[in-house]
C-alpha positions, -999 to 999 in steps of 0.1 A, spaced: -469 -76 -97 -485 -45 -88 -464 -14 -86 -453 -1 -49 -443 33 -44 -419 36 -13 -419 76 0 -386 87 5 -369 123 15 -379 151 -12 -352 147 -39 -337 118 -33 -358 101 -60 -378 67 -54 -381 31 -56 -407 9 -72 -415 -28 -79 -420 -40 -112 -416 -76 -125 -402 -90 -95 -373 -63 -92 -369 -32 -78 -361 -2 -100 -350 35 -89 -357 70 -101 -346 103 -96 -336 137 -114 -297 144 -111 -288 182 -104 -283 182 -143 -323 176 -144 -323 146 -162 -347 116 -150 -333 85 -145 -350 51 -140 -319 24 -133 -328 -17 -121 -314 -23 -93 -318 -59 -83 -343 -87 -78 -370 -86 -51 -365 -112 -25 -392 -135 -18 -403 -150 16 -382 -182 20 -358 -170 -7 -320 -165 2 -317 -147 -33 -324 -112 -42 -326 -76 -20 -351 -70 11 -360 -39 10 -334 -22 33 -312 -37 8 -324 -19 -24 -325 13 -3 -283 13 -1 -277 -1 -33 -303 26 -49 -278 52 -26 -248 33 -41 -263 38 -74 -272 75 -72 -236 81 -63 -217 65 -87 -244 80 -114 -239 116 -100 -205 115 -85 -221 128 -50 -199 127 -21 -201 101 5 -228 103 34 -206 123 64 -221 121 104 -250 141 104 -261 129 72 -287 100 67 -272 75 93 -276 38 84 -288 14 107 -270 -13 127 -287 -38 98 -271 -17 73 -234 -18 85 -236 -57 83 -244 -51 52 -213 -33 44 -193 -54 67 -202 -85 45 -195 -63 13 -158 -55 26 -156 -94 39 -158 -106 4 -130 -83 -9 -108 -94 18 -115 -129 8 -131 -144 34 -146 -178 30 -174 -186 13 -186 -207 44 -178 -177 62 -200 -151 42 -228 -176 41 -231 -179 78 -226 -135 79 -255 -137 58 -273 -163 75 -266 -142 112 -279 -108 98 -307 -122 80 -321 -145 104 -308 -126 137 -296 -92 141 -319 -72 109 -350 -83 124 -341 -76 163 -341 -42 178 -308 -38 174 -306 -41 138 -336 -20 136 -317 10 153 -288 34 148 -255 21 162 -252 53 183 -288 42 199 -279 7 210 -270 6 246 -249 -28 260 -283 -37 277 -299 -39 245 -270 -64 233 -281 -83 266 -316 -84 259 -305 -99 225 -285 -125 234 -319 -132 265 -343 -138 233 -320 -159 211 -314 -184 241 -351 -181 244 -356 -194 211 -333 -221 218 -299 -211 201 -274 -232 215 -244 -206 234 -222 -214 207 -244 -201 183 -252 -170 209 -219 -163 207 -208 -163 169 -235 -138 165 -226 -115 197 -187 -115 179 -202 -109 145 -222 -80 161 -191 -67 175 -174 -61 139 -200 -47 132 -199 -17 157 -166 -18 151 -168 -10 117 -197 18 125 -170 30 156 -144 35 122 -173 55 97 -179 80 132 -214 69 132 -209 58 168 -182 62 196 -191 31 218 -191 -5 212 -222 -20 231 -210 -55 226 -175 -47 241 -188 -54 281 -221 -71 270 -223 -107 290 -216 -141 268 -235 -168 272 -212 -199 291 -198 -228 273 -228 -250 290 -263 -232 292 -301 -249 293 -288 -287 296 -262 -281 260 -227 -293 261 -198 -287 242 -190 -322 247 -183 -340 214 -212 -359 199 -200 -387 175 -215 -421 166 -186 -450 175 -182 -480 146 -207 -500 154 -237 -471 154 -221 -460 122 -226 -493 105 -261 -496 119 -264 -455 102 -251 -475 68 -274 -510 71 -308 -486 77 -309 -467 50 -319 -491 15 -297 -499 -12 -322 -500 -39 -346 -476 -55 -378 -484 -29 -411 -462 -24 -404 -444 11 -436 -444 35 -447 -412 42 -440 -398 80 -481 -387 82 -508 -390 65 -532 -356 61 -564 -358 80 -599 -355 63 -582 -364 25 -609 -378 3 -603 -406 -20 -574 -429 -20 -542 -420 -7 -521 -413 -33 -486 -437 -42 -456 -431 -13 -430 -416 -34 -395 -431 -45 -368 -429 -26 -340 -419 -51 -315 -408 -22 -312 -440 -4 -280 -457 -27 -263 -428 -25 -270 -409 5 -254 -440 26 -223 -441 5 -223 -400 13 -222 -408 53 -202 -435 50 -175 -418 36 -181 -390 60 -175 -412 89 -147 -428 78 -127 -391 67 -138 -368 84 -146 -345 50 -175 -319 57 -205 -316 39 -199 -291 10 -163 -309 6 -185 -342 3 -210 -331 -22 -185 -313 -41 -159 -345 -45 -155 -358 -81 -142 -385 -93 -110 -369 -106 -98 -361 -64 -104 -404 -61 -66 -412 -65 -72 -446 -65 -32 -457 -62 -25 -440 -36 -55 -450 -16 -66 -408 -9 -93 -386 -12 -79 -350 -25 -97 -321 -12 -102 -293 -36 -134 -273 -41 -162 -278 -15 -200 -274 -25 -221 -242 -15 -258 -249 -24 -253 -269 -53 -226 -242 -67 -189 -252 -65 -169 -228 -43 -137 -214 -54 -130 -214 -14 -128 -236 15 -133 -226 51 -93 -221 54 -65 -226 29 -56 -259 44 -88 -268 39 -85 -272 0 -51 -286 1 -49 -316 18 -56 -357 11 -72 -377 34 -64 -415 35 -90 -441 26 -93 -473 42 -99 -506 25 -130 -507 31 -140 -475 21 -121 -478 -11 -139 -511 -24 -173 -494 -12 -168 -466 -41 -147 -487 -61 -179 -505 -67 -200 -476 -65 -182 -462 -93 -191 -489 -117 -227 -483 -102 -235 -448 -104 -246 -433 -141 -220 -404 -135 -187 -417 -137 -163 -394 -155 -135 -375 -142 -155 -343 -142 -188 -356 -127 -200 -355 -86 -192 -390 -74 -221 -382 -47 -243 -372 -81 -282 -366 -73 -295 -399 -93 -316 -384 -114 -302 -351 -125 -262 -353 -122 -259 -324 -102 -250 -312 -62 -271 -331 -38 -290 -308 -17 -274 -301 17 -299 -296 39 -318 -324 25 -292 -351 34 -291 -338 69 -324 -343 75 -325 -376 60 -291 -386 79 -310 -376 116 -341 -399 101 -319 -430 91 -304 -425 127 -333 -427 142 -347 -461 125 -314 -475 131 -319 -468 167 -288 -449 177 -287 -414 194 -292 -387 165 -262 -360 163 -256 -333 137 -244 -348 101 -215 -325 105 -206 -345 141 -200 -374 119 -165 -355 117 -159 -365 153 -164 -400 143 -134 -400 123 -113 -380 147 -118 -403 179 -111 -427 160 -80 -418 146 -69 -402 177 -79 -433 196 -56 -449 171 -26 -431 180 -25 -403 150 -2 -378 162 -18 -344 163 0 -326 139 -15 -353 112 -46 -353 125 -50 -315 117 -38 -320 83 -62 -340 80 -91 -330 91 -80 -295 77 -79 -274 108 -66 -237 103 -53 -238 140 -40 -271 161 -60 -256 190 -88 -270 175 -76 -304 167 -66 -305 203 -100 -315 215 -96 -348 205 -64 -352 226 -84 -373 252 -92 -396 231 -57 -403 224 -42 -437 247 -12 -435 263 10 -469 272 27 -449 303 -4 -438 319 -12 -465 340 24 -471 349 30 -435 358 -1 -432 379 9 -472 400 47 -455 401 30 -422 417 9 -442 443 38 -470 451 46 -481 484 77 -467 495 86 -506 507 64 -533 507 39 -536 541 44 -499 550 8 -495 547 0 -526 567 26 -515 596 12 -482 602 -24 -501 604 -16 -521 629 2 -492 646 -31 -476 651 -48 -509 661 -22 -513 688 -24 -477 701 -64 -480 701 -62 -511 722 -37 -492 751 -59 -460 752 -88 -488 760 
């Protein structure tokens, strides 16, 4: 890669690229040069390595612990709304936030708020309008209002954060309008396949090793068309959305199961350490999360009691949702995609892999699971959130209290005061 210089103030030294990293130099007051590495170079598509906003604060970081300079005060250099996410996510990892957490931080500043106008400007430059005009051109491109609104709230630690440094007084978010529950035809309403669509999810998808038949074939390609590929994912990948359906684990908790969390007396799955891009996290999304069992049914338990003596990785240690061929963490995204495509050749409306959670908590609710171990379950933080599967829940009193409420006082009262009016109407005539 070909050196690039970035120009920066007089003094403050410089940044260059070289080898796919970017490196910084500068002369401290004591007039030596120095020429430090500061990280990788992220590439387009990449989630790993520094943009270059990114290398600019670390280099700043890295001058400062070098030189012992003070810390940037108001008037200084002020950073950009970009840049306080950046130090909000820093201080969210030392609290100990969630890995899931972080991720999605990332995923919001990255994707969202550093390439907006916002993120582009100083927090004492962004007006609540701006926040507005924001939110406007994320529902343009689609964002459902729940996801509208994670990011608004991110955004607003964020300015609270600058609002603590001084680098602003307001915070533009604060009376900025929300997008509604329901916007552009979405619903919060729960989306969940019932038994029967999950068992024609589990049927579509092959049991065997089979060549896959491409989606589309490239126009204008000379020659034969080349072999569909193998489908390696098909055993496993409907074993992964079985057990799904029928526990109500989430993804990462799914790909990161071993064999070891199977306790096969007691008829449970033990959740310990979810999955986070084929890495195992040493965090769940809440500390219930990663210390709770879920029950198996029968079923379920002969279905990987049988995969078990199926699959080439079977120790204690090893992923008992294993990628076939290499052993390791199945990739995430890749078994959403392919769970919306088996939904779709099985004919049944396509929802979100991670709505297969709903599945199991109809069900169990429509069972008559109290609440309280239905959260355990399902390893909600707060019951508020378990709560939305309360009408799902049958009562036996219901109908009786509803026939008690509407009762006739005495039997015929209805019918008298009928033909009360009848005979009135027939005087009056």
């Amino acid at each position: 890669m070909s050196s690039k210089k970035q120009k920066r103030n007089y003094g403050t030294g410089q940044i260059h690229e070289k080898s796919g990293s970017y490196y910084g130099r500068w002369r401290t007051p004591d007039g030596r040069m120095l020429n430090r590495k500061i990280g990788k170079i992220r590439l387009a598509g990449e989630r790993e390595g520094l943009t270059g906003t990114q290398a600019e604060r670390e280099f700043r970081k890295m001058r400062e612990a070098e030189e012992g300079a003070p810390r940037a005060q108001p008037g200084d250099e002020i950073p950009t709304v970009a840049d306080v996410s950046g130090l909000l996510r820093q201080r969210l990892e030392i609290r100990g936030a969630s890995d899931s957490y972080q991720e999605g931080c990332e995923c919001m500043e990255r994707l969202h708020i550093a390439p907006s106008r916002v993120g582009k400007s100083r927090p004492a430059d962004v007006s609540t309008a701006d926040v507005e005009s924001l939110a406007r051109a994320l529902l343009k491109k689609n964002l459902a209002s729940k996801s509208v609104r994670n990011i608004l709230s991110y955004l607003y630690s964020v300015f609270e954060l600058a609002i603590k440094e001084k680098w602003t007084r307001e915070n533009p978010v604060r009376g900025a309008e929300k997008p509604g529950s329901l916007n552009k035809g979405t619903s919060d309403d729960l989306e969940f396949l019932s038994v029967s669509e999950l068992e024609a999810v589990f049927r579509a998808i092959p049991d065997e090793t089979v060549k896959r038949e491409p989606k589309a074939t490239r126009k204008g390609r000379r020659g034969p068309a080349p072999p569909p590929p193998r489908d390696v994912y098909g055993p496993v990948l409907r074993r992964v959305i079985l057990t799904a359906g029928m526990t109500g684990l989430r993804r990462g908790e799914l790909l990161g199961l071993r064999w070891r969390d199977v306790d096969w007396v007691a008829q449970r799955i033990r959740v310990r350490k979810p999955d986070r891009r084929g890495v195992q996290s040493t965090r769940g999304k809440s500390e219930l999360s990663t210390k709770r069992s879920v029950p198996m049914a029968t079923r379920l338990a002969q279905v990987l009691d049988l995969w078990s003596k199926r699959t080439a990785y079977k120790g204690d240690d090893d992923l008992v949702f294993a990628h076939p061929s290499t052993g390791k963490a199945l990739d995430g995204p890749k078994v959403s995609r392919r769970f919306k495509e088996a939904c779709e050749d099985a004919k049944v409306h396509v929802i979100k892999f991670h709505n297969l959670r709903h599945t199991f908590g109809t069900r169990m609710a429509a069972s008559n699971v109290p609440m309280r171990m239905l959260q355990e379950f399902m390893g909600h933080a707060d019951s508020k959130t378990t709560q939305i599967y309360v009408h799902y829940a049958p009562s036996e009193h219901e109908v009786e209290m509803v026939d008690a409420a509407f009762a006739e006082e005495e039997p015929g009262v209805a019918d008298k005061a009928e033909q009360a009016q009848q005979e009135e109407g027939s005087v009056e005539g």
